[in-house]
C-alpha positions, 0 to 999 in steps of 0.5 A: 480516536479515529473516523471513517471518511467517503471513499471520495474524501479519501481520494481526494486527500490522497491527490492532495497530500501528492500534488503538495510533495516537493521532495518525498512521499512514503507510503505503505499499504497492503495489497494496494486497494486498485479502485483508489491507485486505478483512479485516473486523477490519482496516476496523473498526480503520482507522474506530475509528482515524479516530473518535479522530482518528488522521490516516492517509495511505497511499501506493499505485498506481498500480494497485490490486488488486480481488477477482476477484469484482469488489467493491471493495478496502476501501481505497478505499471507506474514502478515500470515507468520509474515514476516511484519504487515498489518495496514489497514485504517477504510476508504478509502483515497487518500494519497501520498502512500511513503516507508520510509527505515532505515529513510534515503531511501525515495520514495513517488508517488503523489495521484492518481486514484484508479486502475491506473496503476503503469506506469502512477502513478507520482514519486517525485522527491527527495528533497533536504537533508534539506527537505528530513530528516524534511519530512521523519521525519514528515512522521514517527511520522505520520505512528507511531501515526496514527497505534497505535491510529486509524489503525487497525492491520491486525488479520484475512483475514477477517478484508480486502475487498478483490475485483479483479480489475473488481469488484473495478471498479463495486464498484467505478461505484455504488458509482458514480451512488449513488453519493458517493465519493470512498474517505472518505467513510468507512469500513463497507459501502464499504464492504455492497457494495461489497457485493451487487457486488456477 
């Protein structure tokens, strides 16, 4: 089961879920959706959360979405601040994207589209105790596993593609149009296409 929630609510629990962290936050996501990372009482939890000590590690790429206005998506400006480490994927994949506090706090929204909006994107239902541990669990001997054996920790701007909405959606159409599939598709062929974009 799962519902869909306010872009508001969403917010809203993710600010939560930061400011209850007292040792550390796991999230993963895709292209990092900027209305909610750029959203001013978000940063402020994330850099209150790093003045306590919180380890937070986020899993994202390998395209990262920018405003159309051309600033920076506050996540990676955050990795330069060393408030949290950026991992980001050698190619790109759809997963449940999910935040996993202190092993106990745990959201997790089904696979979706890329550029979906986050008031149609679906959230899980919380599952039953029982469950909820064993899965919360798995998931972080998978995040650990997969950072320290394939994902790549973020050193340099540089290492992201970094693509405003209209230019992510350019992107997907030539990959239609080429017969590709945006998942499973590399790096380093996405960033030759991006660069065909300019």
């Amino acid at each position: 089961m799962s519902q869909i929630i306010s872009d508001e609510e969403r917010i809203k629990r993710l600010i939560l879920d930061i400011d209850s962290a007292s040792k550390s936050i796991r999230i993963v996501s895709g292209e990092a959706n900027y209305e909610i990372y750029n959203n001013e009482d978000v940063v402020t939890a994330f850099r209150n959360a790093k003045k306590r000590g919180v380890d937070i590690k986020i899993m994202i790429g390998p395209i990262i979405e920018v405003p159309e206005d051309g600033n920076d998506n506050m996540i990676v400006k955050l990795s330069e601040e060393n408030v949290l480490e950026i991992y980001y994927r050698p190619e790109r994949r759809t997963l449940i994207h999910y935040r996993i506090v202190d092993k106990h706090v745990f959201y997790a929204e089904e696979p979706h589209p890329p550029l979906s909006p986050p008031s149609e994107r679906r959230v899980m239902d919380i599952m039953d105790i029982n469950d909820k541990e064993f899965w919360i669990n798995k998931m972080i001997a998978d995040f650990d596993a997969r950072i320290s054996e394939r994902e790549v920790l973020l050193s340099k701007r540089e290492d992201f593609i970094m693509l405003k909405p209209s230019q992510i959606q350019k992107l997907i159409s030539l990959l239609i149009k080429e017969g590709e599939s945006y998942d499973f598709i590399t790096k380093d062929v996405l960033k030759e296409i991006a660069n065909r974009l300019n």
